[in-house]
C-alpha positions, 0 to 999 in steps of 0.5 A: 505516499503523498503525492498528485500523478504529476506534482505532490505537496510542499510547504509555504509561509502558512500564512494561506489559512483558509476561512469558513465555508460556505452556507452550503457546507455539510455539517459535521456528522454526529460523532457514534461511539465505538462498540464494545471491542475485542480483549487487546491482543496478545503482548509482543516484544517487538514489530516484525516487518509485513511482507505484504505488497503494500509495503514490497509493490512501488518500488520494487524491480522484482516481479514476483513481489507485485501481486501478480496472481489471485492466489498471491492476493489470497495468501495475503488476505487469508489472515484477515477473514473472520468466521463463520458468523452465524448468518442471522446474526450478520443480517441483524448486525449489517442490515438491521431491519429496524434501521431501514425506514418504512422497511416492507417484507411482505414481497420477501414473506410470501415470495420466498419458497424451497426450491426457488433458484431450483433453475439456478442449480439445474444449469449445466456448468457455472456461466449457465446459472448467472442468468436464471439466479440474477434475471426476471426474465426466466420462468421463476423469478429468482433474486431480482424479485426479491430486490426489484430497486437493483439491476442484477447485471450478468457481467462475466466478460466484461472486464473493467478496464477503466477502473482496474488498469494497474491489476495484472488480471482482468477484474470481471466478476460474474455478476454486477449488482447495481442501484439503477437500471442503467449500467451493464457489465462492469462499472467496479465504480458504481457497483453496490455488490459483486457476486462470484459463482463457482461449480465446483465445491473444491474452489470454495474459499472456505471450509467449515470442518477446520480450525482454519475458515481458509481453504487450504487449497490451490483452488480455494486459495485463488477464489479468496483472491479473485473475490479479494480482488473485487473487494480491492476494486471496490473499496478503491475505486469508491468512496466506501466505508465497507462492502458486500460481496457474495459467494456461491459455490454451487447450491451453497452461498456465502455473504462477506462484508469487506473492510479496510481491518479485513472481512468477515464471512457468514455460514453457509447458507444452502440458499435453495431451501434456506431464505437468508441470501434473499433475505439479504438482498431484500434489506440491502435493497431498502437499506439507507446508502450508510448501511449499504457501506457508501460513505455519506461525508463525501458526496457528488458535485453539482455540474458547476463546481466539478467544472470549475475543479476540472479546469483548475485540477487538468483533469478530462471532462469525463472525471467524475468529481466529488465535494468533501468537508473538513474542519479547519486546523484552527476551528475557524470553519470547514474546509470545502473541497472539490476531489476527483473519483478515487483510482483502485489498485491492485492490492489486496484492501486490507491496511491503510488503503492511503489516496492522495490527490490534488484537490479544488479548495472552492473558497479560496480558489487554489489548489491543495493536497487532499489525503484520506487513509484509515490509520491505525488505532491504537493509543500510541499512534498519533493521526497524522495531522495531530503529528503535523500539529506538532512538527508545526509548533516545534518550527521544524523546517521543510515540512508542509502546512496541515489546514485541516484534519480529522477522523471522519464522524460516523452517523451508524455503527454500521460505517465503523470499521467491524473486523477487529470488533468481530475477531475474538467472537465465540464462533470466529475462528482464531485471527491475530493479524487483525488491527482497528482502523479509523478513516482519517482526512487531512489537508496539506497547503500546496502541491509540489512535485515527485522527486522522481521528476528532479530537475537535475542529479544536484536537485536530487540530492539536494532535496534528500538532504532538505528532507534530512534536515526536517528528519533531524528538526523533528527528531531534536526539536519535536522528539519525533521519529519519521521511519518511513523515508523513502522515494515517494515520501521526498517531494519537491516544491520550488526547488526545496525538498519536502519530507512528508507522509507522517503517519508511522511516525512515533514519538521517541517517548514511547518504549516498545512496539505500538502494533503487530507488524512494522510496516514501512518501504521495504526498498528503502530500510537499513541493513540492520531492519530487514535482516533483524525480525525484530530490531527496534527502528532508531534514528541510524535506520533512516539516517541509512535510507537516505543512501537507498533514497538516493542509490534507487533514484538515481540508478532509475532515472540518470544515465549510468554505465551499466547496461539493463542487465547489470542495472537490473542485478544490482537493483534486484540484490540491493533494493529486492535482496533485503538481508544482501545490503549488509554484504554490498555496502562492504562489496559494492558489487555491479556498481563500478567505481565511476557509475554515473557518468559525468558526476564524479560527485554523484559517485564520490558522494554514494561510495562515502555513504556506504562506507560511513554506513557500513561500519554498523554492520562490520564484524570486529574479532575479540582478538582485534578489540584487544589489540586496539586497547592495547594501542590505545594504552601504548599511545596514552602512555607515549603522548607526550613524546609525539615521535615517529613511532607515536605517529606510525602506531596512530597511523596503524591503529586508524586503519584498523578495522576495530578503530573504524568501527568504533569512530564509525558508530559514533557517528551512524545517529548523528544527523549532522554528520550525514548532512555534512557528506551530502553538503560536501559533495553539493559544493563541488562543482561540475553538476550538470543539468541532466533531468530525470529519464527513467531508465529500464530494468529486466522484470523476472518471469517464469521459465518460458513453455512451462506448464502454469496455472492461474495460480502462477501465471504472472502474464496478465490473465482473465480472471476464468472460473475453470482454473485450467492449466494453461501453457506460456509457448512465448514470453515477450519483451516488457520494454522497447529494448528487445530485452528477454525477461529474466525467465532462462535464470529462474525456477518457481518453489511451491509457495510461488517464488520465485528464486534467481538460479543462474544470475552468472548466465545474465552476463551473457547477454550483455553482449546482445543487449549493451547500449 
């Protein structure tokens, strides 16, 4: 999603193009071709949906689809790791000596010998060994000896609090690794490496014994999350190319290098009596910030130009600012901008990791939108700003001005993405859910504002229905196809809705499925998308997301006659339920006919929505179809007579459910029929001015004094190396309204579902919690 903490971009005149930059502007860096890449994978007939949180975790009501736990984020990221790479082959490859300048191994060759972390292994539990394997305090010298420009930094209680707010856990790895001596506990910001330490070999993420690298385990499945979790943090809250972590478990040791394709993890290494894990921090700590993973085309700003981009962007004077370069769209010059530090999220790092932010455009002195996302590679998939090009040239409407775009130059093979490359090594075992990405940056003209912020329910719907009309420019004019509209892909600017985010676009040129998995908003897609594995996405899809933009905003953000249970069922079976929308567009059930109080329009327009949608998913009998043919011969033959009785068998065949459906799905593609409903109910009067207030909703928790484990504990937790069961004597409120959660109407299945089980119960508590 594009869009700024308060405001998002939108379009202008483009007549603001920006000029060269100044002499001090990096240039662009040297363009290193892609290595040899893994065999193309398998074909497939079609994209299937990923049900990863990406796609499930903004708009969802539903707790149990946000990435609650270490074991969740493990499960989603299993499909993603690589190995076992032979771990002198990881170091030749990642840290390759003859690309570290004035390399020095003499204090590795004669430093390292067997039995060196023997204090390390001689410790009685995991938080005894942080301090003789990271400090130089102890009587042997251990790991910082081998790397003395990097501060090894015991960090086990000290959560990062600053920089990993939106995770439902506690990030605080067990050992922080830093290129200075001046940080202590967790700064995720700065980190160079993250080392995580288990005592007990069940909790070991990995195995080598198996066609599966993954653990299969409870245990091992929530270390893979909580080093994913670190791995999210990192890749997040920095501008990285890539990441190294590193994993003990007991006297064994493995290293990962993390990337947005997935990562890929060494040998073990029994790093008591074999040199590669010193080896590996004696190169790391000489590498050049390119191999350590840093990201060398954006770099710090002077105190002058983050001052002046701190005024300008309203952000603290404790916001760290960055300078980044990007070539203009007419090849005029780069543009220079002023960004701030990126924010982690708490999903696992694998996809397209998309941050968007206002963004201080220093020559001109203004405000743009700046956007950085490592797109999908594949022949077929446009980058965005080539897409934007385009909807440009074809004089699509209600769109923004891409004035600079392109995929990020690297100076080392190192800074390319790896995984994919990897994938299909003779040592890995099998992956198929591995893409190539490639880091791509565009710039947008002007900032705008969320749509969830609207002005008034009028304003709503009127930039639903602008941002129709860019759909339907593109896909007429420019023979583009957006398949993403969505809640936060609709912005706002000058009253004028914006369509953006174009980058699962498709040309409507190309036949069949681009990648492996069809990604989108899972709130948002049609009927037909999220019950069919396999559907082809077409024009009617988006045309029904319209519904879903609308319904989902304006349940969420006016007032409505349902109280916080109704408003939690209804949202949770129609946005969360998937398959379910089929039924309640025919239903409409928990939505009462006037729902929205004082806008009988707003009503009136939802109703007719889900009708005219409706008639793709209704189940028309041979028997019915035959009728209605012979309805249709009867009135053909007596055309010309147009009695009574002509008139009554038309009327009787109207209503028919066949004759419905077939007028009904002649219009379910055109664009103009949908934006002829929303310009209908915008002519008629009596809109009021009602800004947006977000309106609560009952999350759903475990069942209150159940015995859980971390793996399912969906409270926030301190990420502990124990993994001991803990009981939940009390679940509290998650709003001010003195709402319990929805814990009394819900079980737990193995996989950690959660599976409503007595949703007839919640009406009970209506009469506690109405307004």
């Amino acid at each position: 999603m594009l869009f700024a903490p308060d405001t998002v971009e939108g379009p202008t005149d483009g007549t603001d193009t920006p000029a060269e930059g100044t002499d001090d502007t990096p240039a662009a860096l040297p363009i290193v071709p892609l290595p040899p890449l893994a065999p193309p994978p398998d074909p497939i007939f079609d994209t299937p949906f990923k049900y990863h949180t990406s796609t499930m975790l903004p708009f969802t009501t539903h707790t149990r689809y946000r990435v609650e736990t270490l074991n969740a984020m493990g499960y989603e990221m299993k499909d993603h790791i690589v190995g076992p790479m032979p771990v002198e082959d990881f170091l030749q490859e990642f840290l390759p000596t003859s690309q570290i300048p004035n390399y020095d191994a003499s204090s590795f060759t004669s430093g390292f010998a067997p039995g060196i972390f023997n204090s390390t292994l001689s410790a009685v539990d995991e938080q005894h060994a942080y301090q003789p394997f990271a400090s130089v305090s102890t009587s042997i010298n251990t790991m910082r000896s081998f790397a003395p420009q990097l501060s090894f930094i015991d960090s086990h209680n000290s959560a990062d609090m600053v920089n990993c707010s939106s995770f439902t856990f506690n990030v605080k790895p067990d050992v922080c690794v830093y290129a200075d001596a001046t940080s202590r506990g967790t700064d995720i910001s700065t980190a160079e490496i993250v080392i995580e330490f288990k005592w007990g070999y069940s909790h070991d993420a990995f195995r080598e014994d198996s066609d599966n690298i993954i653990s299969s385990t409870d245990n091992g499945m929530d270390t893979l999350g909580q080093i994913t979790s670190y791995a999210a943090a990192q890749l997040g809250a920095q501008y990285r190319s890539h990441a190294f972590s590193v994993l003990i478990v007991r006297d064994r040791a493995r290293i990962i290098r993390w990337d947005r394709e997935g990562a890929i993890v060494t040998s073990v290494i029994n790093y008591n009596t074999e040199p590669h894990l010193a080896d590996f921090f004696h190169c790391y700590a000489q590498a050049s910030p390119e191999l350590r993973g840093v990201d060398t085309s954006v770099s710090p700003a002077n105190a002058e130009e983050a001052a002046l981009a701190r005024l300008r962007l309203k952000l603290p004077d404790s916001t760290r600012m960055f300078k980044v370069s990007i070539p203009v769209v007419d090849g005029s010059g780069m543009l220079t901008l002023i960004i701030p530090q990126p924010v982690a999220y708490g999903i696992p790092p694998v996809g397209r990791g998309t941050r968007t932010c206002p963004a201080y455009d220093i020559l001109n002195d203004k405000v743009v939108m700046f956007k950085d996302s490592w797109r999908v590679t594949l022949p077929d998939v446009l980058p965005e700003g080539e897409t934007y090009k385009l909807l440009k040239s074809h004089g699509v409407r209600n769109i923004a001005t891409c004035v600079a775009f392109h995929d990020v130059p690297r100076s080392i093979t190192q800074q390319i993405t790896q995984t994919f490359r990897f994938s299909r090594s003779a040592w890995a075992r099998p992956m198929l859910k591995i893409t190539l990405h490639t880091l791509h940056r565009l710039v947008l003209n002007i900032v705008g504002v969320k749509l969830v912020k609207f002005s008034s329910s009028h304003q709503l719907v009127q930039s639903i229905r602008d941002a129709l009309i860019a759909h339907k420019d593109a896909y007429e004019l420019a023979k583009i196809l957006h398949r993403d509209l969505s809640v936060g892909n609709i912005v706002v600017f000058e009253g004028v809705g914006i369509l953006i985010d174009w980058d699962l676009a498709k040309l409507i040129t190309i036949q069949g499925p681009r990648q492996r998995n069809r990604t989108g908003t899972w709130q948002f897609m049609s009927a037909y998308l999220t019950a069919q594995i396999h559907a082809v996405h077409t024009v009617a899809d988006d045309l029904e997301s319209s519904l879903y933009v609308l319904l989902w905003t304006a349940l969420k953000f006016t007032v409505t006659t349902l109280d916080i249970v109704d408003r939690t069922l209804l949202m949770t079976q129609v946005f969360d339920g998937g398959s379910s929308k089929e039924g309640w567009l025919f239903s409409r059930t928990n939505l009462p006919r006037n729902a929205f109080v004082g806008r009988k329009s707003l009503d009136d327009l939802v109703d007719e929505l889900c009708v005219f949608f409706s008639h793709r998913y209704s189940k028309v009998t041979a028997k019915a179809i035959a009728t209605l043919e012979a309805l249709q011969l009867e009135l053909e033959a007596e055309s010309a007579v147009k009695g009574r009785l002509y008139m009554a068998v038309q009327a009787f065949r109207d209503e028919t459910v066949a004759y419905k459906k077939e007028m009904g799905m002649k219009l379910v593609h055109s664009h103009d029929a949908v934006i002829e409903l929303y310009d209908k109910y915008l002519q008629a009067p009596g809109w009021p001015e009602d800004p947006a207030v977000e309106q609560a909703v009952l999350p759903i928790k475990p069942a209150a004094g159940r015995m859980i484990t971390k793996s399912i504990l969906s409270a926030r937790v301190d990420v502990t190396p124990t993994g001991k069961k803990r009981k939940l004597d009390d679940i509290e409120s998650d709003d001010h309204s003195g709402a319990p959660s929805l814990h009394s109407v819900s079980s737990e299945v193995g996989d950690g579902t959660l599976l409503g089980t007595g949703l007839d119960d919640l009406k009970h508590l209506q009469s506690r919690f109405s307004p």
